[in-house]
C-alpha positions in Angstrom: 5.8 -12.6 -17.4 4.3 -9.7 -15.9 5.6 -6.1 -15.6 5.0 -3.9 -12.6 5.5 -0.6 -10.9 5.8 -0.6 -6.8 6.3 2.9 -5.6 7.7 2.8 -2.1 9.1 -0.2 -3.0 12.4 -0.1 -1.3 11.2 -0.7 2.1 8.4 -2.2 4.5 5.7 -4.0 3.1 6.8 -3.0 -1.1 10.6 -4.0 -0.1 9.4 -7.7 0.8 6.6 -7.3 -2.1 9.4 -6.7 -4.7 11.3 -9.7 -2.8 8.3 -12.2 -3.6 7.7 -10.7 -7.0 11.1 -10.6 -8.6 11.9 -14.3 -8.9 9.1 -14.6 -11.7 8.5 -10.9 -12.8 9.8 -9.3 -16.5 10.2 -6.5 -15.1 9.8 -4.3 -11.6 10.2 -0.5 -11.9 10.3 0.7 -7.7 9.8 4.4 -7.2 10.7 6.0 -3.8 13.1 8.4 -2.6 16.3 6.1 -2.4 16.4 2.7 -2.9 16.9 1.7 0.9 17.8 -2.1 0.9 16.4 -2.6 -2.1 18.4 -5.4 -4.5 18.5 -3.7 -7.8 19.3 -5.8 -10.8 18.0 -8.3 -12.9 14.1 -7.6 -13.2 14.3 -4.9 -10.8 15.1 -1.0 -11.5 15.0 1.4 -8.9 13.8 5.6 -10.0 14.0 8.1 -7.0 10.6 9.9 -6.3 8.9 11.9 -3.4 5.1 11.3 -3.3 5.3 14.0 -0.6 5.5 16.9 -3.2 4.8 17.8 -6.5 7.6 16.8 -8.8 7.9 14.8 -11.6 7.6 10.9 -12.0 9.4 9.1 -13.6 9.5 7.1 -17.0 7.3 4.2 -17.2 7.9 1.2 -19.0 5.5 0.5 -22.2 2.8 -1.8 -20.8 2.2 -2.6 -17.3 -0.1 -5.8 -15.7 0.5 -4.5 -12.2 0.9 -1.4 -10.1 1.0 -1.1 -6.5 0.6 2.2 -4.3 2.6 1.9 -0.8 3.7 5.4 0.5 1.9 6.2 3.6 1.6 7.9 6.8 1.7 6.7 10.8 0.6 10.2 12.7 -1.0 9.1 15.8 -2.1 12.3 17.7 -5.1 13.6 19.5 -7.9 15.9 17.5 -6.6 19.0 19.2 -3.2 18.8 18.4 -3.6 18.4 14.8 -3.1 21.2 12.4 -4.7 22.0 8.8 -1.0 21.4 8.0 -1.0 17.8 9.3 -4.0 16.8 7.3 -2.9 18.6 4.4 0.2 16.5 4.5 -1.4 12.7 5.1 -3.8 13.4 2.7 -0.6 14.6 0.1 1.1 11.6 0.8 -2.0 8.4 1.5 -3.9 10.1 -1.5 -3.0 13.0 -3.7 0.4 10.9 -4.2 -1.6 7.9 -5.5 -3.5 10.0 -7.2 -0.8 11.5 -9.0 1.1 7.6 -9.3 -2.3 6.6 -10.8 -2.7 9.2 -13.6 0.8 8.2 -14.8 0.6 4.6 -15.0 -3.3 4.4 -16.1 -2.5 4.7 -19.9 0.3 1.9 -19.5 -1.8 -0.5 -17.9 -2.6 -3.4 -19.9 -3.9 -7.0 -19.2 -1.8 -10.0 -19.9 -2.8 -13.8 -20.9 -6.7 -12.5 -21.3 -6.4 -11.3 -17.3 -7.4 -7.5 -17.0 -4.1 -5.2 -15.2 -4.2 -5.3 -11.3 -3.7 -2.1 -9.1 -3.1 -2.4 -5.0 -3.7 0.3 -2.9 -3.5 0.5 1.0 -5.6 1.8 3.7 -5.6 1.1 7.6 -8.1 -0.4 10.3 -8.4 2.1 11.5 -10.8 3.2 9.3 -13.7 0.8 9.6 -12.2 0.7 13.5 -12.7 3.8 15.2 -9.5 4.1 17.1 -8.1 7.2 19.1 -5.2 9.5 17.7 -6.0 7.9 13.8 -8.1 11.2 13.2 -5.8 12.7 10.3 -4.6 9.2 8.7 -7.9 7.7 9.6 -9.3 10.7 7.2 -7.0 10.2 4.6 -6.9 6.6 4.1 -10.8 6.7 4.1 -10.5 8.8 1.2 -8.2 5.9 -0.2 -11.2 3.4 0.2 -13.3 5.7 -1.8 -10.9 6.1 -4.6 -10.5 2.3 -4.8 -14.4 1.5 -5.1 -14.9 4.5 -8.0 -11.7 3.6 -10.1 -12.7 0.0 -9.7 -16.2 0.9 -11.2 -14.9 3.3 -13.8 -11.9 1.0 -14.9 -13.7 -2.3 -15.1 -13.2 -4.4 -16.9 -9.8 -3.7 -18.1 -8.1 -2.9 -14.8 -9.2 -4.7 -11.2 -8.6 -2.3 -8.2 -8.7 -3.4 -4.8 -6.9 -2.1 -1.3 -5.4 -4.3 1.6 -5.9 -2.2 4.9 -4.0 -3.5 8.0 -3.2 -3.0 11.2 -0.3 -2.4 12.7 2.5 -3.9 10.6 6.2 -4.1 11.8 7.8 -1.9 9.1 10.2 1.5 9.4 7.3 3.5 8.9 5.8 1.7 12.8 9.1 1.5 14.7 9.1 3.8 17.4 5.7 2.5 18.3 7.6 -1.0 18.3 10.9 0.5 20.2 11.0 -1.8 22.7 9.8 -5.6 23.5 7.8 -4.3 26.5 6.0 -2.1 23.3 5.7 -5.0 20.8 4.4 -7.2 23.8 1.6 -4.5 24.4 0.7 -4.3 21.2 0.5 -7.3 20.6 -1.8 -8.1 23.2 -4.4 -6.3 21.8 -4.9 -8.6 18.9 -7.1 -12.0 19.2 -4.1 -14.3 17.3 -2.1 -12.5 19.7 1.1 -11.2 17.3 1.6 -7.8 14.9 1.7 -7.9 11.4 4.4 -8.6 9.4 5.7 -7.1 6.0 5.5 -10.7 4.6 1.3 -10.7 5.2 0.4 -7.7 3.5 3.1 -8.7 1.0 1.7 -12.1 0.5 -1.9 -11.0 0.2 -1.3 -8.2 -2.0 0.5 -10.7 -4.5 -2.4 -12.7 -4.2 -4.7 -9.0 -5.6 -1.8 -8.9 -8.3 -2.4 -12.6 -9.7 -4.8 -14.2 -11.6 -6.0 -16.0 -8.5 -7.8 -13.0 -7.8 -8.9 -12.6 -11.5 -12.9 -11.9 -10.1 -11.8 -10.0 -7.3 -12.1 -6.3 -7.5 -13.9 -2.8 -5.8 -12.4 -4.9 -2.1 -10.8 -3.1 0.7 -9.5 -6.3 2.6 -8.9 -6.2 6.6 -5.1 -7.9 7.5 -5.6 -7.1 10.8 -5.3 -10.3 13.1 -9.0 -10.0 14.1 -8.8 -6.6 15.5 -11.9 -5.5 13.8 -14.3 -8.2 13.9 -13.6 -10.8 16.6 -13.6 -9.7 20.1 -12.0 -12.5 22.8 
């Protein structure tokens, strides 16, 4: 039975990862700043932590198969709004904070049943999709993408490292961009299977980048994006 560390795992897409993950896992250490709906007991332990500064993390268990990275950022807003500020802080919390998450569990990471250790990172569409208002969090995440293909590279073939980069995903992080059923109908509209994403697809797929189902899978930034970037009807 597999160990792993989830930071932002008490709500969104980590919550309902920890909620697929606990029924089988030894052990599930979530970091975030409070543990939110999160069920702790059993397997699972909750540690508060801010990826949005610089303070310390907390204690790690011993060995770990599995860490995931899902702290990120939703700051839609034209070019010339944006301050230095504003990208200083998306790129503090999408990458300086998985950075930082990475460092600390890197030594602990060790592969179980002859599988190498799994790490999950997230981006967004809108990254390979050049979409209006991303530009900060568009920047950022792009930055995430490059991190996963060099660790994957340098950490191979002990450690796999691949990202799951959706679209739009009904989670706190998206709701006042889903306030309203005349908003979620819009938005929905815009995709070719004709629906948002839910917390349970990027949960299920980045189970799937945690498991030994993916065992030859790694150095992959994988669209969840229901067609938005490659199918046009």
């Amino acid at each position: 039975m597999a160990t792993y560390v989830i930071a932002g795992g008490s709500s969104g897409i980590g919550l309902e990862l920890v909620r697929l993950l606990a029924p089988t896992a030894a052990r599930i250490d979530v970091w975030s700043r409070t543990p939110g709906d999160l069920a702790v007991g059993g397997s699972v332990r909750h540690a508060a932590c801010d990826f949005a500064n610089d303070g310390p993390l907390p204690e790690l268990p011993e060995q770990i198969q599995a860490a995931v990275y899902c702290p990120g950022t939703i700051n839609l807003r034209s070019f010339r709004s944006l301050t230095p500020a504003d990208f200083r802080q998306d790129l503090e919390v999408n990458l300086l904070g998985a950075v930082r998450f990475l460092q600390a569990v890197q030594p602990r990471l060790a592969g179980l049943d002859g599988q190498p250790a799994s790490v999950v990172l997230f981006s967004t569409v809108a990254v390979g999709q050049g979409m209006p208002m991303h530009a900060s969090v568009a920047a950022a995440k792009g930055a995430v993408e490059g991190l996963v293909r060099s660790l994957a590279a340098e950490w191979a073939p002990k450690i796999r490292v691949n990202a799951i980069a959706p679209a739009l995903t009904d989670t706190p992080l998206a709701a006042r961009l889903l306030a309203s059923p005349e908003k979620r109908e819009a938005m929905a509209a815009r995709y070719p299977l004709k629906r948002i994403g839910m917390a349970a697809d990027a949960a299920a797929l980045a189970r799937f980048l945690l498991s030994a189902e993916s065992g030859w899978m790694t150095g992959q930034v994988l669209g969840l994006d229901g067609g938005l970037s490659t199918l046009r009807v």
